[in-house]
C-alpha positions in Angstrom: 185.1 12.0 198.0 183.8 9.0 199.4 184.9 5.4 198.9 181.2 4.4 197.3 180.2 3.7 193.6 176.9 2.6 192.5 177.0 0.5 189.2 174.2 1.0 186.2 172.3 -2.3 185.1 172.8 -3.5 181.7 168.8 -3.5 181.5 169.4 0.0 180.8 166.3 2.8 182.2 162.6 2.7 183.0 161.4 5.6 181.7 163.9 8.1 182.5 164.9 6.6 186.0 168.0 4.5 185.9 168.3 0.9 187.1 171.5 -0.2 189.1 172.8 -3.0 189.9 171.0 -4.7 193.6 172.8 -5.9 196.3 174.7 -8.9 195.9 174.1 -8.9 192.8 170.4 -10.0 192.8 169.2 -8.4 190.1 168.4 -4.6 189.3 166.6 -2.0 191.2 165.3 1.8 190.7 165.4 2.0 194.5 168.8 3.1 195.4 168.7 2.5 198.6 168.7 -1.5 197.3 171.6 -0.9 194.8 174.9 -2.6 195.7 178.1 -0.1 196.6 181.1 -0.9 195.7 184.3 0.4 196.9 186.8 2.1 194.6 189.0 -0.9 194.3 186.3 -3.2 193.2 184.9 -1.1 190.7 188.6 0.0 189.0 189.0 -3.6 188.8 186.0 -4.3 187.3 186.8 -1.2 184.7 190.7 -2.8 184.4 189.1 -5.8 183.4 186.6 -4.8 180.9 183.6 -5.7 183.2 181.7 -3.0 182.2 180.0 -1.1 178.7 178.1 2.0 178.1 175.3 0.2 179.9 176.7 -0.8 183.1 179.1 2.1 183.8 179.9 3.0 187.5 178.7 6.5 189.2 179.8 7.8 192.3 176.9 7.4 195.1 177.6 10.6 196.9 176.5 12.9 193.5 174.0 10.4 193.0 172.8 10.2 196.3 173.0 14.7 196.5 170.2 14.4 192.9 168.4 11.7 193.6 164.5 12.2 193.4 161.7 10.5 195.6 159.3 8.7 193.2 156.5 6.1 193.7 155.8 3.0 191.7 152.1 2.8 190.1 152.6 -1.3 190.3 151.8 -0.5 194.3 148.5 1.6 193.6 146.1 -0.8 193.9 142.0 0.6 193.8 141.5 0.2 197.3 143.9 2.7 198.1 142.0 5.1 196.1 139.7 7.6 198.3 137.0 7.7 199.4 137.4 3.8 199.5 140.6 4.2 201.6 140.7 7.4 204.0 143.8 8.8 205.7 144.4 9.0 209.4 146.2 12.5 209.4 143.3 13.6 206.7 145.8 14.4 204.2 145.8 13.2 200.9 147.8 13.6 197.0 146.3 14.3 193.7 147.7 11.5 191.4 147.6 12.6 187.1 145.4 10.0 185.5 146.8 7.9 182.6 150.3 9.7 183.0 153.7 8.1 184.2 157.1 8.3 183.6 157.7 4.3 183.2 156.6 3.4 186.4 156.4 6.6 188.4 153.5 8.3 189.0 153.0 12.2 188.7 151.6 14.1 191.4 150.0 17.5 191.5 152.5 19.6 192.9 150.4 23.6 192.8 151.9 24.3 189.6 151.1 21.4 187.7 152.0 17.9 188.0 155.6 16.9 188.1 157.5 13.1 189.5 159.1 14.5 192.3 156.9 13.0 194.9 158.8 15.2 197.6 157.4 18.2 196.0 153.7 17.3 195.9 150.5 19.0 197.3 149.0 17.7 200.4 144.7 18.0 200.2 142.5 17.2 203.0 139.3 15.4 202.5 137.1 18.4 201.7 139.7 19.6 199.2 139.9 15.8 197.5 135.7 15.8 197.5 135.7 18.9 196.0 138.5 18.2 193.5 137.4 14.5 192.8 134.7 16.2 190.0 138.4 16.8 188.4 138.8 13.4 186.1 142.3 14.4 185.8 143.2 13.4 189.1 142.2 10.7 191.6 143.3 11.0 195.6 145.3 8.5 197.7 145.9 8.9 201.3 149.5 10.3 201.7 150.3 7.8 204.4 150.0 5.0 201.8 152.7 7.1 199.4 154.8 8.1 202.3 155.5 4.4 202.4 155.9 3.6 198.7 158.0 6.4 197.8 162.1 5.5 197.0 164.4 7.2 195.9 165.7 7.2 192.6 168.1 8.8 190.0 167.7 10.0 186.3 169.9 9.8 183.4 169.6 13.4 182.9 171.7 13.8 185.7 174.4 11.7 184.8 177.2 13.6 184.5 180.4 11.3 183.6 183.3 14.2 184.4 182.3 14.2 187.6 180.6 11.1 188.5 183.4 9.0 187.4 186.8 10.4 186.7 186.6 13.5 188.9 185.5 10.7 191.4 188.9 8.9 190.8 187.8 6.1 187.9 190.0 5.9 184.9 189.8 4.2 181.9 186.3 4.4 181.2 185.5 5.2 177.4 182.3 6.3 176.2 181.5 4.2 173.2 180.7 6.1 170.2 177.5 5.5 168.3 177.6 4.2 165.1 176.1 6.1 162.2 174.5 4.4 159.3 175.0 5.7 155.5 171.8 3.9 154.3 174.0 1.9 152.3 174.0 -1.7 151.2 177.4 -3.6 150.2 177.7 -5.3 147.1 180.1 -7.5 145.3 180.3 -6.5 141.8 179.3 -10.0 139.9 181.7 -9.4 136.9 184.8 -8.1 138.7 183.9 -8.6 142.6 185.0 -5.4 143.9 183.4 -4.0 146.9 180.2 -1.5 145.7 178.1 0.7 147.9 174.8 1.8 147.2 171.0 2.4 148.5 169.3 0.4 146.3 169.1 -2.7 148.8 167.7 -5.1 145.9 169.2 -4.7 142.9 173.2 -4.3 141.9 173.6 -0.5 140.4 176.5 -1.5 138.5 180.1 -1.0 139.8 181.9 1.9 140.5 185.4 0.8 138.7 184.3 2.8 135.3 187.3 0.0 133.6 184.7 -2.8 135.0 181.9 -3.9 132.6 179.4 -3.7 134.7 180.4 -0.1 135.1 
């Protein structure tokens, strides 16, 4: 296993993709190829010393790297780019979903469907993207313009914590458990001022010591 750990950002996911940590700490990125990598020393230290929670938990970068997914940002569609308005100079172009995204990432007509994965998308050529423009679903964007948008990025269904942290050598990182609610409301008895549980948020029930008289 390599000596490189990518570290999740505290801002949590956009849509399903996670954010990490950028390098030098400026900020936090989708893109992993802009996500800072630590070492294993730095980020056991930072787990030693309580720098981290449930949100900002490292993962090794080689099983991230191995499931990482290409993926293009709408925010860099603009209409130009749109055909017939923008034309490709290899005459290939990618059917785009109308309306649909997964946060930021756009879906792409992939032969079977429409899926994320922008590595796994059809190519068209002009006649195909005239004849398929009728289609409202879609629109068509020359694929030279997504070839040069698309990053790569990771989702947090593939986090897999036995293997992307301790099997990579990081101990002492718990996962915090979540907190269930009863639906109740806590209440001081006004006669006795024991402790009382109970739904009604508004109004006291009456205590629970049956010796109390407000039992």
């Amino acid at each position: 296993m390599k000596n490189r750990f990518y570290k999740t950002s505290s801002h949590g996911r956009c849509g399903s993709t996670v954010m990490f940590w950028a390098v030098n700490g400026n900020g936090y990125v989708t893109d992993i190829d802009e996500a800072h990598i630590y070492t294993h020393e730095e980020m056991q230290h930072e787990v030693n010393e309580k720098y981290y929670c449930e949100a900002t938990i490292p993962l090794s970068s080689d099983h991230v790297d191995a499931l990482s997914t290409w993926r293009v940002d709408c925010q860099y569609i603009i209409e130009d780019d749109h055909y017939p308005n923008s034309v490709d100079p290899n005459n290939e172009y990618v059917a785009i979903k109308k309306q649909c995204w997964d946060g930021n990432d756009l879906a792409f007509s992939n032969g079977l469907g429409f899926g994320y994965d922008y590595s796994k998308s059809s190519t068209f050529n002009s006649v195909a993207a005239e004849l398929e423009d009728n289609n409202s679903d879609f629109y068509f964007v020359p694929k030279s313009i997504t070839d040069q948008l698309a990053r790569r990025t990771f989702q947090t269904r593939n986090i897999n914590r036995r293997k992307m942290i301790q099997g990579a050598g990081i101990i002492g990182v718990r996962k915090q458990r979540e907190s269930t609610s009863s639906g109740k409301t806590r209440w001081n008895c006004p006669t006795c001022g024991k402790i009382s549980w109970q739904y009604n948020p508004y109004n006291f029930d009456g205590c629970t010591d049956w010796l109390c008289d407000s039992y």
